[in-house]
N, C-alpha and C positions, 0 to 999 in steps of 0.2 A: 504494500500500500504506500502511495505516494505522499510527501509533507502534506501537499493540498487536499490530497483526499482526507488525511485524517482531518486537517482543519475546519474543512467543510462538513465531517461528522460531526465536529466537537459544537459546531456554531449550532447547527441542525438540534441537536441535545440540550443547548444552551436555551434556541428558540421554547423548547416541551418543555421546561422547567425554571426559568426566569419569568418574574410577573413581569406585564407590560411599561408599567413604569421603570422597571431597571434597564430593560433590552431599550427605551428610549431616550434615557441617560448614558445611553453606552453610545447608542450611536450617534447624539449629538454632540458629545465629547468626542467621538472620534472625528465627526465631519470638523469641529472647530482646528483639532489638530491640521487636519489636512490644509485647511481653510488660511493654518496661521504661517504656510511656508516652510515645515519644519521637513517635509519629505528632502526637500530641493538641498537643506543643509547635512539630512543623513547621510551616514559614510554607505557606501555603493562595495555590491561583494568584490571583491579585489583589492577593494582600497586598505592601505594602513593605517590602523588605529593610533592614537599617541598613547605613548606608555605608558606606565601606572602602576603604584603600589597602594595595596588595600587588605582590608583584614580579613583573613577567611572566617570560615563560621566557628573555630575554636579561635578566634582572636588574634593569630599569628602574619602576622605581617608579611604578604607574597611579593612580587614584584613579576612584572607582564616580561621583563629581559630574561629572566630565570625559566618561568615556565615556557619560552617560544624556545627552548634549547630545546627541549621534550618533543615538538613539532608547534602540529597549528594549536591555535590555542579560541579556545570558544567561551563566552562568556553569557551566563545566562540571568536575567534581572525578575527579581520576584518581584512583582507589584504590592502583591496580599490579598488578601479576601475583598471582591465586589462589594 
């Protein structure tokens, strides 16, 4: 199964179990992002990130030079609960 396909599962799932007020705070939040330029400033897949040192989840201080010896390096941002 493809990224898209699962995502389009997930939204599908989201639609059956989200009340309608949430699904249309979600999507006016997302059109305003769209709305505010903020795609046009995202880094694009190829592009290089700037580096960074940040804490992981037991508190220890990584650095982005360190782990790109390892290979690529993917970074994932939890929002939190809707």
């Amino acid at each position: 199964m493809s990224l898209k396909e699962k995502l389009d599962g997930r939204r599908e799932e989201f639609k059956k179990i989200a009340p309608p007020e949430a699904q249309e705070i979600m999507h006016r939040a997302t059109e305003d992002l769209r709305n505010s330029g903020i795609l046009e400033r995202a880094l694009k897949v190829g592009d290089r990130g700037p580096g960074f040192e940040l804490k992981n989840v037991e508190g220890n201080l990584v650095r982005s030079y360190e782990l790109l010896k390892s290979g690529p390096l993917v970074l994932a941002f939890y929002r939190g609960k809707w």
